[in-house]
VOLO-460950 format. One record per residue: residue number from 1; residue in one letter; chain; x, y, z of N, C-alpha, C, O in turn. Coordinates in nm, 3 decimals, padded with zeros to 5 digits. Atoms other than C-alpha are relative to their C-alpha. Layout:
+-----+-----+-------+---------+---------+---------+---------+---------+---------+---------+---------+---------+---------+---------+---------+
!   n ! res ! chain !     n.x !     n.y !     n.z !    ca.x !    ca.y !    ca.z !     c.x !     c.y !     c.z !     o.x !     o.y !     o.z !
+-----+-----+-------+---------+---------+---------+---------+---------+---------+---------+---------+---------+---------+---------+---------+
! NUM !   A !     A !       X !       Y !       Z !       X !       Y !       Z !       X !       Y !       Z !       X !       Y !       Z !
...
+-----+-----+-------+---------+---------+---------+---------+---------+---------+---------+---------+---------+---------+---------+---------+
END
This chain:
+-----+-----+-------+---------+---------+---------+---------+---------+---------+---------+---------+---------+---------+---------+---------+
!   n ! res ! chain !     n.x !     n.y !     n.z !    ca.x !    ca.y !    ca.z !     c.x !     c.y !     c.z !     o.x !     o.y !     o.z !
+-----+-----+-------+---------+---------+---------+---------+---------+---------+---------+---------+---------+---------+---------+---------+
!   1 !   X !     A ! -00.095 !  00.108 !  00.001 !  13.389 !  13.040 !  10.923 ! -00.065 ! -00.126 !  00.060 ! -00.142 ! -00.129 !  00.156 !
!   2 !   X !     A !  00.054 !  00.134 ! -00.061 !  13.314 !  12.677 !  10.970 !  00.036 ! -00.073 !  00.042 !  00.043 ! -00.163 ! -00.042 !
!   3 !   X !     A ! -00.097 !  00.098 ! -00.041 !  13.500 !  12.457 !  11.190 ! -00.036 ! -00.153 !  00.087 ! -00.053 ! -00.144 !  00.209 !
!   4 !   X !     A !  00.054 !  00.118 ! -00.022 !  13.402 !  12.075 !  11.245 !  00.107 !  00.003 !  00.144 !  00.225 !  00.027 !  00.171 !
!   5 !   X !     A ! -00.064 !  00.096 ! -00.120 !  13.402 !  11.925 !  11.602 !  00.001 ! -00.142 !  00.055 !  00.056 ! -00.204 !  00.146 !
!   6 !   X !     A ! -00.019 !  00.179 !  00.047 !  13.365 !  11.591 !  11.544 ! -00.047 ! -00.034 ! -00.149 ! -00.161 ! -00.025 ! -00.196 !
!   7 !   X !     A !  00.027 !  00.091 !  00.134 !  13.423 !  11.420 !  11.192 ! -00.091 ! -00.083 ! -00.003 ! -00.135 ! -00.146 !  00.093 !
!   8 !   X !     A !  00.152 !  00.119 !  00.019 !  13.143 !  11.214 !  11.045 !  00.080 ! -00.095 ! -00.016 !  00.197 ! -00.080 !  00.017 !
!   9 !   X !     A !  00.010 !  00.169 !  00.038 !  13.165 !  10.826 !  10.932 !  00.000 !  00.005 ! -00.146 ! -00.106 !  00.020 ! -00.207 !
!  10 !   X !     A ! -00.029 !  00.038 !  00.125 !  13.323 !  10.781 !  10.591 ! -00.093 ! -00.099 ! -00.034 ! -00.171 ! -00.093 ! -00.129 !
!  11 !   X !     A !  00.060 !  00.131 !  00.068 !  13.184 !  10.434 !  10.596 ! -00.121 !  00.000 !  00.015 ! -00.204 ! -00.075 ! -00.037 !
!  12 !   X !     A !  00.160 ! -00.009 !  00.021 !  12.888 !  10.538 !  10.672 ! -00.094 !  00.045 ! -00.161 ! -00.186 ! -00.009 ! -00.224 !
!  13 !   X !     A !  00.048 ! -00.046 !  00.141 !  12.825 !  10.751 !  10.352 !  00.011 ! -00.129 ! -00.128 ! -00.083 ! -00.135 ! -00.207 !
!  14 !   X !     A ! -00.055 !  00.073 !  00.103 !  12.998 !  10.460 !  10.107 ! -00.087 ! -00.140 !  00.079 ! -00.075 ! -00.233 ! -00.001 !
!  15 !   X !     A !  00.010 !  00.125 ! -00.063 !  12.846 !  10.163 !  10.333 ! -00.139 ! -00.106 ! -00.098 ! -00.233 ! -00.069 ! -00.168 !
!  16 !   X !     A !  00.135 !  00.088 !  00.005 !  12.604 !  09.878 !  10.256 ! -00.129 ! -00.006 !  00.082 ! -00.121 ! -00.021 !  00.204 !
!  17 !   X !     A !  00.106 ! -00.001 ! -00.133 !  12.271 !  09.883 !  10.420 ! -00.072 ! -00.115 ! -00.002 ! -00.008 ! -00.206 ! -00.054 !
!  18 !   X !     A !  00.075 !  00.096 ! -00.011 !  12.012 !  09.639 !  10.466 ! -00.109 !  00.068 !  00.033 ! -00.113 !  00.156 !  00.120 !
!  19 !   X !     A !  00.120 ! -00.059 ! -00.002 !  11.615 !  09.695 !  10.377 ! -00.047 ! -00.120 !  00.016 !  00.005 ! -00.228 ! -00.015 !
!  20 !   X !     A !  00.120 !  00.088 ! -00.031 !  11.308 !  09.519 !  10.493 ! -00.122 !  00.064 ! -00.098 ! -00.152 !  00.182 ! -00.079 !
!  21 !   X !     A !  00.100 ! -00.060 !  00.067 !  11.014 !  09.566 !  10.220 ! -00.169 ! -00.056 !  00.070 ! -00.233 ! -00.161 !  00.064 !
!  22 !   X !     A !  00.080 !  00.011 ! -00.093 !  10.751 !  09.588 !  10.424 ! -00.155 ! -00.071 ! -00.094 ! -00.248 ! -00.113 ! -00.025 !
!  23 !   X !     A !  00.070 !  00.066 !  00.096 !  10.517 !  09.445 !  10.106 !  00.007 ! -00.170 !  00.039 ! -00.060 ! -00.224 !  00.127 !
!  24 !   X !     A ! -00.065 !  00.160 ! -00.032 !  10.662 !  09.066 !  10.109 !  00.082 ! -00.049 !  00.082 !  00.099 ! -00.170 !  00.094 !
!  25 !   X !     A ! -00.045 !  00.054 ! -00.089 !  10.867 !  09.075 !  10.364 !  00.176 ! -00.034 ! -00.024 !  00.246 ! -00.032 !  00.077 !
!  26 !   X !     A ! -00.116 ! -00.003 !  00.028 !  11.207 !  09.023 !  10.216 !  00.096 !  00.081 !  00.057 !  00.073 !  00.199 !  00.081 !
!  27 !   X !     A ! -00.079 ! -00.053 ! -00.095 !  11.504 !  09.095 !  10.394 !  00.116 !  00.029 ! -00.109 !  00.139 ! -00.072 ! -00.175 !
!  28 !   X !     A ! -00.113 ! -00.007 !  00.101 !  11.800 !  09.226 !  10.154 !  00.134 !  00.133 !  00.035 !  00.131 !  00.227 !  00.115 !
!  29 !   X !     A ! -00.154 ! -00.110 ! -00.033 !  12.174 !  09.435 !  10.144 ! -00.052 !  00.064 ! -00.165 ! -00.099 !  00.012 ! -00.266 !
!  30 !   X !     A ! -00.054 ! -00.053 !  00.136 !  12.210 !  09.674 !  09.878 !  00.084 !  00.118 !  00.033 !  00.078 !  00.196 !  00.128 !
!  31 !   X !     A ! -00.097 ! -00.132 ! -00.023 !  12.505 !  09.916 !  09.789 ! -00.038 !  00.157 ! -00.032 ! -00.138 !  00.194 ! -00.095 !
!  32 !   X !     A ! -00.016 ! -00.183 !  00.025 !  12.531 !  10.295 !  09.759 ! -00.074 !  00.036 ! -00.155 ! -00.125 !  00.143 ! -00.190 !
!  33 !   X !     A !  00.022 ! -00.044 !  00.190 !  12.446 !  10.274 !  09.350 ! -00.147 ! -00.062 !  00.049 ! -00.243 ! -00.006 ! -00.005 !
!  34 !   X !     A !  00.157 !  00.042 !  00.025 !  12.120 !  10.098 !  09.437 ! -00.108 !  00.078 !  00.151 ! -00.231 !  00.072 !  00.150 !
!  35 !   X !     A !  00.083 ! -00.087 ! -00.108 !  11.965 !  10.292 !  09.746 ! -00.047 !  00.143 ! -00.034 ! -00.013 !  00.213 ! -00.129 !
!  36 !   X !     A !  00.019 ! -00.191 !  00.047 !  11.832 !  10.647 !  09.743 ! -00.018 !  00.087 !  00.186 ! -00.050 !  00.027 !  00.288 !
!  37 !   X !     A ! -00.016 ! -00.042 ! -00.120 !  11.850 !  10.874 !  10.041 ! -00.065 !  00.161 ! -00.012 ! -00.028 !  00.245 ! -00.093 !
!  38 !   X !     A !  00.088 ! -00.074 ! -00.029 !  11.578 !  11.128 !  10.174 ! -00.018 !  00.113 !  00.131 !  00.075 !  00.117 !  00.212 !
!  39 !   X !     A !  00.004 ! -00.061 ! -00.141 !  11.469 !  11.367 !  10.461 ! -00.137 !  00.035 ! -00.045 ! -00.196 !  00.060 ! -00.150 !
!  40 !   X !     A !  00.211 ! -00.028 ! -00.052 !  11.094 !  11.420 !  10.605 !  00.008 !  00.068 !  00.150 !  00.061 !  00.020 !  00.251 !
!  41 !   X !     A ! -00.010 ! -00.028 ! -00.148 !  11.051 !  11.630 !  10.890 !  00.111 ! -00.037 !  00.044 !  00.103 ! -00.154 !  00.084 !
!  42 !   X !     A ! -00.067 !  00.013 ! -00.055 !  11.386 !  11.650 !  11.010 !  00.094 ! -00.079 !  00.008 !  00.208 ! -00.056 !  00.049 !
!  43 !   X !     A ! -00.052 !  00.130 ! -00.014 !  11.457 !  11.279 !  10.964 !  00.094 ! -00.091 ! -00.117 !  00.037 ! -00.163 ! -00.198 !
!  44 !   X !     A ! -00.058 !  00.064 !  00.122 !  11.703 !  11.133 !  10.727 ! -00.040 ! -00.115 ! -00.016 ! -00.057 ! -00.177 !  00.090 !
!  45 !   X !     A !  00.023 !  00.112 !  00.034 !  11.612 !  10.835 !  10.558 !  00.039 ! -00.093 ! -00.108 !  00.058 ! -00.033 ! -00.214 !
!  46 !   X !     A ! -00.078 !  00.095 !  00.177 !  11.748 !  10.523 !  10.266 ! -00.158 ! -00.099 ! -00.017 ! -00.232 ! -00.160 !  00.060 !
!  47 !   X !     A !  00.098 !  00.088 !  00.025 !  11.498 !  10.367 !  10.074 !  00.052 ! -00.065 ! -00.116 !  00.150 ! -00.012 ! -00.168 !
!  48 !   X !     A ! -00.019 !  00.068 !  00.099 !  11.511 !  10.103 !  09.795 ! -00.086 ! -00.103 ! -00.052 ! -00.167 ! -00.144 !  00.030 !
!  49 !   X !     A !  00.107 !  00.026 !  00.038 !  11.313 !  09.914 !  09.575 !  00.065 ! -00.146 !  00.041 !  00.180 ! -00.186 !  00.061 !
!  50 !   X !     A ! -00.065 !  00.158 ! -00.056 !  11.303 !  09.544 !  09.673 ! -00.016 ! -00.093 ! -00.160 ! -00.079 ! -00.085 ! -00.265 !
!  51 !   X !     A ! -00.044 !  00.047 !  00.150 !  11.439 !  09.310 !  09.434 ! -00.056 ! -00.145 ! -00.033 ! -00.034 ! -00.223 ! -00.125 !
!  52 !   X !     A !  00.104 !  00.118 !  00.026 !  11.186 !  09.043 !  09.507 ! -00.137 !  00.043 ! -00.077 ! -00.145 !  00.028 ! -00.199 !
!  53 !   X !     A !  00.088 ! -00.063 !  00.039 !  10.860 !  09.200 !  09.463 ! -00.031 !  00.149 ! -00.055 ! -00.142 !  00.199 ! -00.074 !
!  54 !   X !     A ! -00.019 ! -00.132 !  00.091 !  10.963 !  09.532 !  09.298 ! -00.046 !  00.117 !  00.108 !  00.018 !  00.221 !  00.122 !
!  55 !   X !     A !  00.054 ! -00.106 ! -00.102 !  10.769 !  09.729 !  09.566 !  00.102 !  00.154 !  00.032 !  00.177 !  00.155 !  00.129 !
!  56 !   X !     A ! -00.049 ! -00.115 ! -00.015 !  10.913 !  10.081 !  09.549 !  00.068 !  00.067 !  00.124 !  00.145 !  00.163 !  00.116 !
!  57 !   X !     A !  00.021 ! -00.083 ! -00.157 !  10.930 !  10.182 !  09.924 !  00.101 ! -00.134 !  00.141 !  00.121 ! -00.156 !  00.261 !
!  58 !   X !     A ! -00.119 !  00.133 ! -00.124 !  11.162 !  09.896 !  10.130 !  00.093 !  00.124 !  00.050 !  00.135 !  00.217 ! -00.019 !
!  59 !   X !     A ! -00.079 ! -00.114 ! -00.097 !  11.354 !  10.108 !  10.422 !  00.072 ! -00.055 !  00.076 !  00.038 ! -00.159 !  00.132 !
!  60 !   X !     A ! -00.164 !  00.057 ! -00.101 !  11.691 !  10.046 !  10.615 ! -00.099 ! -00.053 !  00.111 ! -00.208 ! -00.028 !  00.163 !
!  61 !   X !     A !  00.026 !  00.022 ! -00.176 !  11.663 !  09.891 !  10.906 !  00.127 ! -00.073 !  00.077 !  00.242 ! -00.101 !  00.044 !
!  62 !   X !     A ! -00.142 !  00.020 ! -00.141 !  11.886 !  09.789 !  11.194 !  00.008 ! -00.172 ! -00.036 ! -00.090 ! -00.238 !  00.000 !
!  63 !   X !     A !  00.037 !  00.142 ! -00.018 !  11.921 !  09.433 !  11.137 !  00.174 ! -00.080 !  00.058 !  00.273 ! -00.008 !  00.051 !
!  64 !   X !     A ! -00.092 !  00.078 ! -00.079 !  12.197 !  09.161 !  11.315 ! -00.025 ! -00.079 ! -00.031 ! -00.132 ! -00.133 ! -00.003 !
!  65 !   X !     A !  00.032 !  00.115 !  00.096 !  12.283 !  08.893 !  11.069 !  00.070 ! -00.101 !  00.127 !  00.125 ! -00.044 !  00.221 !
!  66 !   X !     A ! -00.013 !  00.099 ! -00.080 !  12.362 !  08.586 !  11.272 !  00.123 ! -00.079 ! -00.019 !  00.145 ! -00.176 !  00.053 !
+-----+-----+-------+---------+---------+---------+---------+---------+---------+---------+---------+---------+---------+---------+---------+
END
């Protein structure tokens, strides 16, 4: 039997993120239909391709828009 003791973050799963492509430098949001989501060793991860320089590999990051 499986019984949750603390609920996750809806908005987390459905949310917008924000990637840095570590290629050019571009800072960008993209939604749920355009991200992809991974695990490496343990670690979950969102990646997306950047929509400046195409670069395959741009990764969330924490960012604090102003």
């Amino acid at each position: 039997m499986i019984k949750i003791i603390k609920p996750g973050d809806d908005e987390e799963l459905k949310g917008t993120k924000i990637f840095v492509c570590r290629k050019c430098g571009c800072i960008f949001k993209a939604d749920k239909e355009d991200y992809r989501s991974d695990s490496w060793y343990n670690s979950f991860y969102y990646s997306c391709t950047c929509p400046y320089c195409n670069f395959e590999y741009a990764y969330e990051q924490e960012w604090k828009e102003d």
